[in-house]
N, C-alpha and C positions, 0 to 999 in steps of 0.2 A: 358624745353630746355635741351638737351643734350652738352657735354662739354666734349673737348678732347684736347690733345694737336696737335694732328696729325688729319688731315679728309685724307684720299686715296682714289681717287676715280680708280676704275680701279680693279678688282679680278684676274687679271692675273699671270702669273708667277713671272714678276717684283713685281705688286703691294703686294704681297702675301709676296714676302720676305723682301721687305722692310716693312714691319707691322710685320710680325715675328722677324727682327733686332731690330727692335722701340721698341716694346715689354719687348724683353729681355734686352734692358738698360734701364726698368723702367718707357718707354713713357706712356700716356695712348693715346689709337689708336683705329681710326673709321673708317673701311674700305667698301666704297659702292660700290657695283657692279649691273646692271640692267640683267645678267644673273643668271644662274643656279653652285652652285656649284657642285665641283665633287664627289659627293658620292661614285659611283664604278666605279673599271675600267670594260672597255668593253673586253672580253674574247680575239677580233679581235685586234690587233695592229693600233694606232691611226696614221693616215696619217699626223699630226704635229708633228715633232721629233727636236729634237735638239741636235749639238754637241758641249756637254757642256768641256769644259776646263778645265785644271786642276784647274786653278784660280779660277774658279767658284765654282771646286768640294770641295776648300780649304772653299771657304763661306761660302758654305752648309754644312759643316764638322762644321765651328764655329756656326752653328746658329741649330747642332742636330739634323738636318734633312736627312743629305746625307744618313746613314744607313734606313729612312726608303724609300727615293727613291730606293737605290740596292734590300733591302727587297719587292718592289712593281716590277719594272721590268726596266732594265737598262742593254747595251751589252757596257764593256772596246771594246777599239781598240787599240791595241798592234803596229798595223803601217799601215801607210798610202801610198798610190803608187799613182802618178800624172803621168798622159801624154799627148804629145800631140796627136791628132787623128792619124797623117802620122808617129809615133812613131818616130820622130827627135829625140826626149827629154823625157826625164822621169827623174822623182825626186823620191825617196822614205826616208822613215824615218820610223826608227824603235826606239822604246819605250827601248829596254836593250841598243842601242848603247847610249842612252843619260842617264841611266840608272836609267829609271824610269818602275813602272808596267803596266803601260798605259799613252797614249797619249793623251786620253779621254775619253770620254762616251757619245753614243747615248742615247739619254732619253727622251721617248714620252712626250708633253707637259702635258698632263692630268697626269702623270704620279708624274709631279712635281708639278702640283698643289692639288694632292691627298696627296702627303707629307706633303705640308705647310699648308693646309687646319686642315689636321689632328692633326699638332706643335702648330698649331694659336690657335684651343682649348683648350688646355693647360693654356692661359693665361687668369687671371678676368683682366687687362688691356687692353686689344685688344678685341673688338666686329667685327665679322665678318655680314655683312649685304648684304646678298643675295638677287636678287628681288624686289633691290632698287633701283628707281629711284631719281635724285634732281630732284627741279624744280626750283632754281635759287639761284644763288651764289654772295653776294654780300661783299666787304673786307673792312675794313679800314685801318690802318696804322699799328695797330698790332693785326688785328684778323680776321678773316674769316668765314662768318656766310651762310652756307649752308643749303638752306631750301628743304626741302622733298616733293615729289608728293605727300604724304598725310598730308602734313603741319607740320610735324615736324621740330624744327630748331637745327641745331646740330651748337656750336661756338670752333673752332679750332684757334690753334696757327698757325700752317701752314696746307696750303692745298696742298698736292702733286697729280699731273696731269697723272697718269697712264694708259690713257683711247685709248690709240690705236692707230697706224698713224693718223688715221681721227679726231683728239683728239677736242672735241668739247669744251673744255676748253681753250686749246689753240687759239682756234678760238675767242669765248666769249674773254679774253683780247687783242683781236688783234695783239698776239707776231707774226712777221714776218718770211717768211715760205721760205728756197730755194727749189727747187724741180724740177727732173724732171723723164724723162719715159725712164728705160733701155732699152723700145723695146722688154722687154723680157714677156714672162710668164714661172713660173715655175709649171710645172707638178708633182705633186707628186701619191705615191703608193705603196704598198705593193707588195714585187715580190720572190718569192720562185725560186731559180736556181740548175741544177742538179749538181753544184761543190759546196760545202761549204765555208764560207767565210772567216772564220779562222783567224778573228777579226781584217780582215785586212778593211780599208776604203780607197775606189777605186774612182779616180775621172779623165774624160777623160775629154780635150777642144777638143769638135766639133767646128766646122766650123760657126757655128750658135748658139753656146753657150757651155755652160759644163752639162756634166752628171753625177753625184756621185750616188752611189751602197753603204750605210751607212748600218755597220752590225748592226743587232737586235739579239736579246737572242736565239732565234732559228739559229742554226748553218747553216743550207741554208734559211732563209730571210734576206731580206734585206729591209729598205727603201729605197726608188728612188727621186732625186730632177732633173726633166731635165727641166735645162733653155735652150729656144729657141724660137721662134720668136711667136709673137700671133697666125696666120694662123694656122703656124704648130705644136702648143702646143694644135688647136681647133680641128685637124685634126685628130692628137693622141688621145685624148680623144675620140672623135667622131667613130674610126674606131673598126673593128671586134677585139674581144679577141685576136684569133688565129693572125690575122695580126702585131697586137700591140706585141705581144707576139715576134714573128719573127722581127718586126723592134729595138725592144727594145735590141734582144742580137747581131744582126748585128750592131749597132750604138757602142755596148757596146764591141763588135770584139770579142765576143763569150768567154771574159774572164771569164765568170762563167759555161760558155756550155747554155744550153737553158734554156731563163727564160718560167715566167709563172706567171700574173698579180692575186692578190689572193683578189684584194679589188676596190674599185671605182676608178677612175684615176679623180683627180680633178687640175685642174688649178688655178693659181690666176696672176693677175699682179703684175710686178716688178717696183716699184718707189724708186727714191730716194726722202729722206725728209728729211730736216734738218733745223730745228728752229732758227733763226737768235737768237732769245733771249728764253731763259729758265725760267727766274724771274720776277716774275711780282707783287711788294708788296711783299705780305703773299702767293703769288701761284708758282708752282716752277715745271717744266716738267722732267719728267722721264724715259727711255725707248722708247717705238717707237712714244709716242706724242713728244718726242724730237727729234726723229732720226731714217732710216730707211736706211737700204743698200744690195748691190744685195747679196744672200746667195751663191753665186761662193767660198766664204771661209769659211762659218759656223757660222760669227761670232753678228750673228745680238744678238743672247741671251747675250750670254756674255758679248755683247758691254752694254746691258740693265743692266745686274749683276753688271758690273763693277760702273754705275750709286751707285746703291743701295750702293755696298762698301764703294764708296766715300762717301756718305752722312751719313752712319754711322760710319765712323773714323773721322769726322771733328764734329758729335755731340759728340763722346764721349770723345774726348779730350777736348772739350769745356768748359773753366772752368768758365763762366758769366753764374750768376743766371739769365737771359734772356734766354726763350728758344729759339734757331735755331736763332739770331741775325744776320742783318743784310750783314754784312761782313763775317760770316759760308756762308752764302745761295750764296753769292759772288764768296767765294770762288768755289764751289761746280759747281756753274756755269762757272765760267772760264777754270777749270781742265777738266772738262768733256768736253764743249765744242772742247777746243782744241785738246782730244785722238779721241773725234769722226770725227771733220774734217781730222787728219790723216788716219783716216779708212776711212771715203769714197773717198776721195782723191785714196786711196790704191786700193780702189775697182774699180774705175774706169777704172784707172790708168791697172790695169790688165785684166778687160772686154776688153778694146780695143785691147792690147795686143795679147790676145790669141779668138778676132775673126773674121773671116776675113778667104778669101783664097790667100789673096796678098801672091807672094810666099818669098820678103822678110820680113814680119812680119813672116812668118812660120819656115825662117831661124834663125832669130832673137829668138825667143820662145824658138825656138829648144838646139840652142847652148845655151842659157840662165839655161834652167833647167838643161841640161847635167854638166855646168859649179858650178853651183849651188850641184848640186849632188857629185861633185867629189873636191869640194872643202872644206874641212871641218870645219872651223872657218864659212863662211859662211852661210855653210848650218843650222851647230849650231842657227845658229844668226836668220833665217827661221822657224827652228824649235821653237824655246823659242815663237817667235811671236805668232806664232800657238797653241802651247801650251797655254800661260797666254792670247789670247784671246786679 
Protein backbone atom coordinates (compact mmCIF):
# COMPACT_ATOMS: atom_id res chain seq x y z
CA UNK A 1 0.00 0.00 0.00
CA UNK A 2 0.99 3.30 -0.81
CA UNK A 3 0.59 6.33 1.62
CA UNK A 4 0.42 9.92 1.08
CA UNK A 5 -0.89 12.69 2.76
CA UNK A 6 -2.46 14.39 -0.36
CA UNK A 7 -3.91 11.88 -3.46
CA UNK A 8 -4.75 14.70 -6.76
CA UNK A 9 -6.36 13.31 -9.03
CA UNK A 10 -6.31 15.44 -12.13
CA UNK A 11 -2.44 16.37 -14.06
CA UNK A 12 -3.70 19.39 -15.21
CA UNK A 13 -2.45 22.92 -14.76
CA UNK A 14 -4.48 23.40 -11.49
CA UNK A 15 -3.66 19.79 -10.36
CA UNK A 16 0.05 20.20 -11.03
CA UNK A 17 0.42 23.26 -9.07
CA UNK A 18 -1.31 22.51 -6.21
CA UNK A 19 1.06 19.16 -5.79
CA UNK A 20 4.16 21.44 -6.54
CA UNK A 21 2.66 24.05 -3.40
CA UNK A 22 1.97 20.70 -1.24
CA UNK A 23 5.33 19.58 -1.94
CA UNK A 24 7.22 22.47 -1.03
CA UNK A 25 5.56 22.87 2.44
CA UNK A 26 6.73 19.39 3.15
CA UNK A 27 3.37 17.43 2.15
CA UNK A 28 3.90 14.08 0.83
CA UNK A 29 1.67 14.02 -2.57
CA UNK A 30 0.30 11.52 -4.96
CA UNK A 31 -0.79 12.90 -8.11
CA UNK A 32 -2.93 10.44 -10.71
CA UNK A 33 -3.55 11.49 -13.99
CA UNK A 34 -5.19 8.90 -16.97
CA UNK A 35 -3.32 10.92 -19.74
CA UNK A 36 0.03 11.61 -20.92
CA UNK A 37 2.35 13.89 -19.64
CA UNK A 38 4.18 16.89 -21.34
CA UNK A 39 7.39 15.88 -22.27
CA UNK A 40 8.08 18.47 -25.28
CA UNK A 41 6.67 21.25 -26.59
CA UNK A 42 5.24 21.25 -30.10
CA UNK A 43 7.32 23.53 -32.35
CA UNK A 44 3.56 24.92 -33.57
CA UNK A 45 1.74 27.09 -30.82
CA UNK A 46 -0.97 25.19 -28.79
CA UNK A 47 -4.55 26.25 -29.52
CA UNK A 48 -5.14 26.13 -25.45
CA UNK A 49 -3.72 29.39 -24.08
CA UNK A 50 -4.39 31.25 -21.12
CA UNK A 51 -4.36 34.73 -19.88
CA UNK A 52 -2.69 34.39 -16.77
CA UNK A 53 -2.84 37.36 -14.22
CA UNK A 54 -0.65 39.04 -12.42
CA UNK A 55 -1.97 37.07 -9.35
CA UNK A 56 -1.36 34.11 -10.75
CA UNK A 57 2.14 35.15 -12.19
CA UNK A 58 2.92 36.20 -8.21
CA UNK A 59 2.00 32.15 -7.41
CA UNK A 60 4.00 30.95 -9.84
CA UNK A 61 7.00 33.34 -8.87
CA UNK A 62 6.39 31.63 -5.05
CA UNK A 63 6.37 28.19 -6.13
CA UNK A 64 9.91 28.78 -8.71
CA UNK A 65 8.31 28.05 -11.66
CA UNK A 66 7.29 31.30 -13.45
CA UNK A 67 11.07 31.63 -14.74
CA UNK A 68 10.95 28.49 -16.23
CA UNK A 69 7.44 29.12 -17.93
CA UNK A 70 9.06 32.68 -19.63
CA UNK A 71 12.19 30.35 -20.32
CA UNK A 72 9.74 27.82 -22.34
CA UNK A 73 7.38 30.46 -24.17
CA UNK A 74 5.01 33.15 -22.84
CA UNK A 75 4.01 36.75 -24.67
CA UNK A 76 3.52 40.01 -21.67
CA UNK A 77 0.63 42.27 -22.77
CA UNK A 78 1.41 45.78 -22.09
CA UNK A 79 -2.57 46.87 -22.66
CA UNK A 80 -5.58 45.87 -23.44
CA UNK A 81 -8.31 47.67 -25.95
CA UNK A 82 -12.10 46.53 -25.64
CA UNK A 83 -14.97 47.69 -27.98
CA UNK A 84 -17.88 47.43 -28.91
CA UNK A 85 -18.69 46.19 -32.54
CA UNK A 86 -20.64 49.80 -33.76
CA UNK A 87 -17.51 51.33 -31.98
CA UNK A 88 -20.08 53.31 -29.27
CA UNK A 89 -17.44 52.43 -26.55
CA UNK A 90 -14.26 51.52 -26.10
CA UNK A 91 -12.11 50.97 -22.90
CA UNK A 92 -8.37 50.62 -22.95
CA UNK A 93 -5.87 50.00 -20.21
CA UNK A 94 -2.40 50.44 -20.33
CA UNK A 95 0.26 48.63 -17.98
CA UNK A 96 2.67 52.20 -17.36
CA UNK A 97 -0.60 54.18 -16.59
CA UNK A 98 -1.06 51.78 -13.56
CA UNK A 99 2.43 51.28 -13.37
CA UNK A 100 3.06 48.08 -13.86
CA UNK A 101 5.37 46.13 -16.77
CA UNK A 102 2.58 44.10 -17.84
CA UNK A 103 -0.95 43.40 -17.60
CA UNK A 104 -0.41 39.73 -18.01
CA UNK A 105 0.66 37.00 -19.79
CA UNK A 106 -0.64 34.62 -22.55
CA UNK A 107 0.63 31.22 -21.80
CA UNK A 108 0.01 28.12 -23.72
CA UNK A 109 -1.46 25.53 -21.42
CA UNK A 110 1.12 22.80 -22.30
CA UNK A 111 3.37 25.33 -21.63
CA UNK A 112 2.51 25.47 -17.91
CA UNK A 113 2.37 22.21 -17.49
CA UNK A 114 5.83 21.51 -18.95
CA UNK A 115 7.00 23.96 -16.09
CA UNK A 116 5.44 22.20 -13.16
CA UNK A 117 5.98 18.87 -14.62
CA UNK A 118 9.60 19.68 -14.72
CA UNK A 119 9.55 21.67 -10.63
CA UNK A 120 7.34 18.44 -9.60
CA UNK A 121 10.62 16.33 -10.31
CA UNK A 122 12.46 18.08 -8.17
CA UNK A 123 10.81 16.64 -5.21
CA UNK A 124 11.25 12.74 -3.44
CA UNK A 125 7.80 13.91 -1.71
CA UNK A 126 5.61 14.23 -4.61
CA UNK A 127 5.07 11.20 -7.14
CA UNK A 128 3.85 12.20 -10.28
CA UNK A 129 1.64 9.19 -11.85
CA UNK A 130 1.02 9.44 -15.55
CA UNK A 131 -1.19 6.74 -17.24
CA UNK A 132 -2.94 6.13 -14.23
CA UNK A 133 -6.06 5.04 -13.83
CA UNK A 134 -8.39 4.48 -10.29
CA UNK A 135 -10.58 2.13 -10.09
CA UNK A 136 -12.54 2.98 -6.97
CA UNK A 137 -12.43 5.44 -4.34
CA UNK A 138 -13.72 4.56 -1.03
CA UNK A 139 -13.26 7.26 2.42
CA UNK A 140 -13.84 7.08 5.96
CA UNK A 141 -13.86 9.86 8.44
CA UNK A 142 -10.23 10.52 8.18
CA UNK A 143 -8.80 8.88 5.35
CA UNK A 144 -9.18 8.04 1.76
CA UNK A 145 -8.29 4.90 0.21
CA UNK A 146 -8.01 5.05 -3.48
CA UNK A 147 -7.69 1.89 -5.37
CA UNK A 148 -5.78 1.54 -8.89
CA UNK A 149 -6.92 -0.25 -12.18
CA UNK A 150 -4.08 -2.45 -11.53
CA UNK A 151 -4.88 -2.92 -7.74
CA UNK A 152 -2.93 -0.84 -6.10
CA UNK A 153 -4.27 1.01 -3.04
CA UNK A 154 -2.75 4.25 -2.23
CA UNK A 155 -4.33 5.75 1.57
CA UNK A 156 -4.41 9.68 1.76
CA UNK A 157 -5.31 12.12 4.15
CA UNK A 158 -7.24 14.14 1.57
CA UNK A 159 -8.27 13.56 -1.77
CA UNK A 160 -8.35 16.69 -3.97
CA UNK A 161 -10.83 16.41 -7.13
CA UNK A 162 -8.99 18.03 -10.02
CA UNK A 163 -10.46 16.12 -12.83
CA UNK A 164 -12.12 18.49 -15.26
CA UNK A 165 -15.67 20.03 -15.64
CA UNK A 166 -17.16 16.54 -16.21
CA UNK A 167 -15.43 15.65 -12.82
CA UNK A 168 -16.32 12.10 -12.32
CA UNK A 169 -15.44 12.47 -8.71
CA UNK A 170 -17.68 14.82 -8.13
CA UNK A 171 -20.26 12.95 -9.69
CA UNK A 172 -19.26 9.48 -7.54
CA UNK A 173 -20.15 11.72 -4.12
CA UNK A 174 -23.12 13.08 -5.43
CA UNK A 175 -22.09 16.81 -4.58
CA UNK A 176 -24.94 18.90 -6.42
CA UNK A 177 -24.23 20.67 -9.65
CA UNK A 178 -25.87 24.20 -10.95
CA UNK A 179 -25.34 24.48 -14.74
CA UNK A 180 -26.27 25.76 -17.66
CA UNK A 181 -25.63 26.24 -21.70
CA UNK A 182 -24.24 29.86 -22.77
CA UNK A 183 -25.39 29.05 -26.20
CA UNK A 184 -22.07 29.65 -27.15
CA UNK A 185 -19.23 27.79 -28.68
CA UNK A 186 -15.81 29.12 -28.64
CA UNK A 187 -13.65 28.80 -31.70
CA UNK A 188 -10.24 28.74 -31.13
CA UNK A 189 -6.70 29.29 -33.40
CA UNK A 190 -3.68 30.36 -34.43
CA UNK A 191 -3.86 33.53 -36.82
CA UNK A 192 -0.82 35.42 -38.19
CA UNK A 193 -1.87 39.27 -39.34
CA UNK A 194 -0.16 41.68 -41.64
CA UNK A 195 0.11 44.43 -38.74
CA UNK A 196 1.89 43.43 -35.58
CA UNK A 197 0.47 43.17 -32.21
CA UNK A 198 2.55 45.06 -30.06
CA UNK A 199 1.68 43.23 -27.03
CA UNK A 200 -1.45 44.87 -27.13
CA UNK A 201 -4.73 42.18 -26.26
CA UNK A 202 -7.73 43.22 -28.60
CA UNK A 203 -11.15 42.10 -27.75
CA UNK A 204 -14.41 43.08 -29.78
CA UNK A 205 -18.47 42.31 -28.62
CA UNK A 206 -20.20 41.16 -31.63
CA UNK A 207 -23.49 41.04 -31.92
CA UNK A 208 -23.41 37.14 -31.30
CA UNK A 209 -20.65 37.13 -28.98
CA UNK A 210 -17.01 38.48 -28.38
CA UNK A 211 -13.83 37.86 -30.21
CA UNK A 212 -10.33 38.46 -28.53
CA UNK A 213 -7.01 38.60 -30.82
CA UNK A 214 -4.36 37.43 -27.51
CA UNK A 215 -0.72 38.26 -28.50
CA UNK A 216 1.88 35.26 -28.64
CA UNK A 217 5.71 35.64 -28.63
CA UNK A 218 5.70 36.04 -32.35
CA UNK A 219 5.10 39.74 -32.98
CA UNK A 220 2.34 39.07 -35.84
CA UNK A 221 0.52 35.96 -34.08
CA UNK A 222 -1.84 35.78 -32.24
CA UNK A 223 -4.39 33.46 -30.47
CA UNK A 224 -7.99 33.64 -31.51
CA UNK A 225 -10.97 32.93 -28.83
CA UNK A 226 -14.38 33.65 -30.90
CA UNK A 227 -17.59 32.99 -28.90
CA UNK A 228 -20.57 32.66 -30.90
CA UNK A 229 -23.53 30.69 -31.52
CA UNK A 230 -23.06 26.71 -32.15
CA UNK A 231 -24.43 26.97 -36.04
CA UNK A 232 -22.02 29.52 -36.77
CA UNK A 233 -18.92 28.50 -34.72
CA UNK A 234 -19.77 24.78 -36.94
CA UNK A 235 -19.84 26.94 -39.97
CA UNK A 236 -16.45 28.75 -39.31
CA UNK A 237 -14.76 25.76 -38.71
CA UNK A 238 -16.42 24.04 -41.62
CA UNK A 239 -15.73 26.75 -44.17
CA UNK A 240 -12.66 27.33 -46.98
CA UNK A 241 -9.34 28.82 -45.48
CA UNK A 242 -9.46 31.80 -47.78
CA UNK A 243 -13.02 32.54 -46.62
CA UNK A 244 -12.41 32.09 -42.80
CA UNK A 245 -9.54 34.09 -43.44
CA UNK A 246 -11.68 37.05 -45.11
CA UNK A 247 -14.51 36.68 -42.36
CA UNK A 248 -12.21 36.54 -39.44
CA UNK A 249 -10.48 40.29 -40.26
CA UNK A 250 -13.95 41.73 -41.45
CA UNK A 251 -15.61 40.60 -37.98
CA UNK A 252 -12.20 41.72 -36.45
CA UNK A 253 -12.83 45.50 -38.86
CA UNK A 254 -9.54 44.87 -40.16
CA UNK A 255 -7.73 45.91 -36.92
CA UNK A 256 -4.68 43.96 -37.69
CA UNK A 257 -5.06 44.20 -41.75
CA UNK A 258 -5.51 40.71 -43.00
CA UNK A 259 -5.35 37.61 -41.08
CA UNK A 260 -4.47 34.26 -42.19
CA UNK A 261 -5.37 30.98 -40.04
CA UNK A 262 -1.91 28.97 -39.54
CA UNK A 263 -3.44 25.83 -37.44
CA UNK A 264 -6.88 23.77 -37.10
CA UNK A 265 -9.74 25.87 -35.99
CA UNK A 266 -11.29 23.89 -33.31
CA UNK A 267 -14.54 24.54 -31.39
CA UNK A 268 -15.85 23.46 -28.06
CA UNK A 269 -19.04 24.20 -26.00
CA UNK A 270 -19.46 26.98 -23.44
CA UNK A 271 -21.21 25.79 -20.09
CA UNK A 272 -21.55 27.14 -17.04
CA UNK A 273 -20.75 24.77 -13.86
CA UNK A 274 -20.89 25.27 -10.56
CA UNK A 275 -20.72 22.74 -7.65
CA UNK A 276 -23.38 23.61 -5.14
CA UNK A 277 -20.90 21.75 -2.60
CA UNK A 278 -17.05 21.29 -2.70
CA UNK A 279 -16.45 18.97 0.40
CA UNK A 280 -17.30 15.94 0.87
CA UNK A 281 -15.62 14.12 4.07
CA UNK A 282 -11.85 13.75 3.07
CA UNK A 283 -12.73 14.73 -0.78
CA UNK A 284 -12.59 18.45 -1.68
CA UNK A 285 -13.16 19.96 -5.44
CA UNK A 286 -10.89 22.20 -7.25
CA UNK A 287 -10.77 24.21 -10.45
CA UNK A 288 -13.08 23.27 -13.19
CA UNK A 289 -14.65 20.07 -11.20
CA UNK A 290 -15.77 22.98 -8.97
CA UNK A 291 -16.55 25.59 -11.45
CA UNK A 292 -16.64 26.68 -15.06
CA UNK A 293 -17.38 30.24 -16.79
CA UNK A 294 -17.65 31.84 -20.20
CA UNK A 295 -14.00 32.94 -21.19
CA UNK A 296 -15.48 36.61 -22.47
CA UNK A 297 -12.77 37.82 -19.57
CA UNK A 298 -9.92 35.21 -19.42
CA UNK A 299 -10.58 34.39 -16.16
CA UNK A 300 -11.33 30.74 -15.93
CA UNK A 301 -7.41 29.85 -15.05
CA UNK A 302 -6.88 32.04 -12.57
CA UNK A 303 -10.25 31.59 -11.10
CA UNK A 304 -8.66 27.70 -10.73
CA UNK A 305 -5.18 29.41 -9.31
CA UNK A 306 -6.75 31.19 -7.07
CA UNK A 307 -8.47 27.83 -5.63
CA UNK A 308 -4.88 26.43 -5.25
CA UNK A 309 -3.71 29.79 -3.22
CA UNK A 310 -6.38 29.53 -0.96
CA UNK A 311 -5.78 26.00 0.10
CA UNK A 312 -2.24 26.48 0.53
CA UNK A 313 -2.33 29.59 2.84
CA UNK A 314 -4.84 28.03 5.10
CA UNK A 315 -2.58 24.79 5.40
CA UNK A 316 0.30 26.58 6.03
CA UNK A 317 -0.94 28.67 8.65
CA UNK A 318 -2.47 25.79 10.17
CA UNK A 319 -0.88 25.21 13.36
CA UNK A 320 -3.15 21.43 14.54
CA UNK A 321 -1.00 18.50 14.23
CA UNK A 322 -4.13 17.17 12.17
CA UNK A 323 -3.56 17.27 8.79
CA UNK A 324 -6.06 19.63 6.55
CA UNK A 325 -8.78 19.47 9.66
CA UNK A 326 -12.06 19.81 9.30
CA UNK A 327 -12.91 23.40 9.56
CA UNK A 328 -9.25 24.39 7.19
CA UNK A 329 -11.27 22.33 4.20
CA UNK A 330 -14.53 24.66 5.60
CA UNK A 331 -12.93 27.19 5.42
CA UNK A 332 -11.51 26.75 1.93
CA UNK A 333 -14.87 25.84 0.74
CA UNK A 334 -16.73 28.80 1.91
CA UNK A 335 -14.02 31.47 0.56
CA UNK A 336 -13.76 30.06 -2.84
CA UNK A 337 -17.17 29.39 -3.12
CA UNK A 338 -18.37 32.74 -2.63
CA UNK A 339 -15.27 34.56 -5.23
CA UNK A 340 -16.51 32.05 -7.75
CA UNK A 341 -20.31 32.81 -7.44
CA UNK A 342 -19.17 36.49 -8.02
CA UNK A 343 -17.36 35.69 -11.14
CA UNK A 344 -20.04 34.02 -12.73
CA UNK A 345 -22.72 36.11 -11.51
CA UNK A 346 -20.08 38.83 -13.41
CA UNK A 347 -19.89 36.78 -16.35
CA UNK A 348 -23.23 36.51 -17.00
CA UNK A 349 -24.16 39.50 -16.01
CA UNK A 350 -21.85 40.80 -18.94
CA UNK A 351 -22.77 38.09 -21.86
CA UNK A 352 -26.10 39.48 -21.79
CA UNK A 353 -25.01 42.88 -21.63
CA UNK A 354 -22.99 43.12 -24.68
CA UNK A 355 -25.20 40.74 -26.77
CA UNK A 356 -27.87 41.34 -28.66
CA UNK A 357 -28.77 44.07 -31.44
CA UNK A 358 -31.53 45.70 -29.12
CA UNK A 359 -30.43 49.20 -29.85
CA UNK A 360 -30.80 50.17 -26.19
CA UNK A 361 -28.50 47.61 -24.76
CA UNK A 362 -26.10 48.92 -27.42
CA UNK A 363 -26.70 52.36 -26.03
CA UNK A 364 -26.27 51.30 -22.61
CA UNK A 365 -22.78 49.24 -23.36
CA UNK A 366 -21.75 52.01 -25.23
CA UNK A 367 -22.03 54.92 -22.80
CA UNK A 368 -20.93 52.29 -20.16
CA UNK A 369 -17.39 51.63 -21.30
CA UNK A 370 -16.80 55.27 -22.62
CA UNK A 371 -17.97 56.25 -19.04
CA UNK A 372 -15.80 53.61 -17.55
CA UNK A 373 -12.76 54.72 -19.69
CA UNK A 374 -12.77 58.41 -18.95
CA UNK A 375 -13.37 57.96 -15.38
CA UNK A 376 -10.45 57.15 -13.71
CA UNK A 377 -10.90 55.79 -10.04
CA UNK A 378 -13.23 53.69 -11.84
CA UNK A 379 -11.66 52.35 -14.36
CA UNK A 380 -8.61 51.79 -11.68
CA UNK A 381 -11.13 49.74 -9.77
CA UNK A 382 -11.73 47.56 -13.45
CA UNK A 383 -8.44 47.27 -14.06
CA UNK A 384 -7.20 45.71 -10.49
CA UNK A 385 -10.17 43.20 -11.32
CA UNK A 386 -8.62 42.17 -14.23
CA UNK A 387 -5.41 42.14 -13.18
CA UNK A 388 -5.57 39.92 -9.86
CA UNK A 389 -8.08 37.78 -11.73
Amino acid sequence: MKQSQVCIVGGGCIGLTLALGLAKQGSSVVLLDAGEAVTELDPEFGLRVSALSNASQELFEQLDVWQHIMALRAAPYTKMAVRDEKNIGNIHFDAHELDLTALGHIVENDVIRQALINECKQFDNLELMFNTRYQAIHQTETDVLITLENGMPIMAKLLVACDGANSAIREQFKMPLTFWDYDHHALVATIKTDLPHESVARQIFLNDGPLAFLPLPEPNTHSIVWSTSPSKANDLCQMPQTEFNKALAAAFDMQYGLCEVVSDRVAFPLKMRYSRKWLENRVILMGDAAHTIHPLAGLGMNLGLKDVAKLLVLLEQEPSDEFAPRRLLREYEMARKADAQTHIAMMQGLKELFEGTNPIKQLVRGIGLNLVDNLGPLKNLFAEKAIKG
